[in-house]
N, C-alpha and C positions, 0 to 999 in steps of 0.2 A: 365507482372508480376502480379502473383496472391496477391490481398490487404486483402483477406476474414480475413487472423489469426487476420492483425490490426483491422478489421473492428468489428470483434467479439470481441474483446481483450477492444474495447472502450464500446463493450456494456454491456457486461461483469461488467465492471468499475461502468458503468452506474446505472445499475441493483440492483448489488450487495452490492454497495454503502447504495443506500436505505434500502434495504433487514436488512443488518446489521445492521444500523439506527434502524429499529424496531422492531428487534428479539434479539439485542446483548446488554448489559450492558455494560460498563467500567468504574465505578465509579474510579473517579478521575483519569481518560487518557483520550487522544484524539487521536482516531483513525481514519486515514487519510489512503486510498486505492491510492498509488503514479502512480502505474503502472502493468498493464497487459499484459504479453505474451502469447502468446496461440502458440503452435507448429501449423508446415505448414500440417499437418493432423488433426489437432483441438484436438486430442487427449488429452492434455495437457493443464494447466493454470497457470501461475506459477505467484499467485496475492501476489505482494510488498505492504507489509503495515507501515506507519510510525507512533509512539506513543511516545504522549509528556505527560508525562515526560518518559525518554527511560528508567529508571528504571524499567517502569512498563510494558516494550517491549514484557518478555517472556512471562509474566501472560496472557497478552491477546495473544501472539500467542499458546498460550495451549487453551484459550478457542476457539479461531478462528478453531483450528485442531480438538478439540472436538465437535464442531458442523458443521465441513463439510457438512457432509451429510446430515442432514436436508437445512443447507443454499444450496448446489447445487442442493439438490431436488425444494426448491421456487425457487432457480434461472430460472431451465428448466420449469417449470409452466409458470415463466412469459415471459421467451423467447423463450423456443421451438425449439431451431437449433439444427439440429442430421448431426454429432454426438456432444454430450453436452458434453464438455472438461473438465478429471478433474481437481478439481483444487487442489492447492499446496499453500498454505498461507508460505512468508516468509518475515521476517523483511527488511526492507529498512533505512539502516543507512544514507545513501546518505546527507538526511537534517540533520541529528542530526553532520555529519562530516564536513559541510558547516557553518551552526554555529560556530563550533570551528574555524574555518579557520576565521571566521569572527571576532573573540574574539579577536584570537592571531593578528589580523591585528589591529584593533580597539587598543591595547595594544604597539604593536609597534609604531602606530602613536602616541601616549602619552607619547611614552617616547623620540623620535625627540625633539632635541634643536628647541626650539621657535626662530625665524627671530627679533630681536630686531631693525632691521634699520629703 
């Protein structure tokens, strides 16, 4: 079994992480890279990102989509693997839908009759 997509896909993460850290702004969000796939021809990147508060989710993925191409041009700078996949920034609900789940649970237990024995 060929591992190369996961193994680019974490470097990618890795990389790219930073990159954004010092080329991207988000005032007032926090933008969190969850997870990378990269196609089994590397062709492709398809980076999940998560932004709290999720209101502010599209804003930053217009500016993530707006600067592609400069971030995959520093990315290939720093890593170098041909062929250099492109990438496809998309929002990651996943933790924002985990939260809820956690709220609504947190809220059902509060409302459970107390054990008075």
């Amino acid at each position: 079994m060929d591992h190369r997509p996961e193994r680019v896909g974490k470097l990618i993460r890795e990389e790219l992480s930073l990159i954004i850290l010092k080329e991207l702004e988000f005032p007032g969000a926090l933008l969190t890279i969850t997870e990378v796939e990269v196609n089994s021809k590397l062709e492709h990147a398809v980076v999940r990102v998560s932004v709290i508060p999720s209101e502010r989710a599209e804003e930053a993925l217009n500016k993530l989509q707006e600067s592609r191409g400069r971030l995959q041009h520093l990315l290939f700078k720093k890593i170098n693997i041909r062929p250099m996949p492109k990438i496809d920034f998309r929002i990651d609900r996943g933790p924002e839908n985990a939260a809820n789940v956690e709220k609504l649970l947190f809220k059902k237990d509060d409302k459970k009759p107390q054990d008075t024995s």
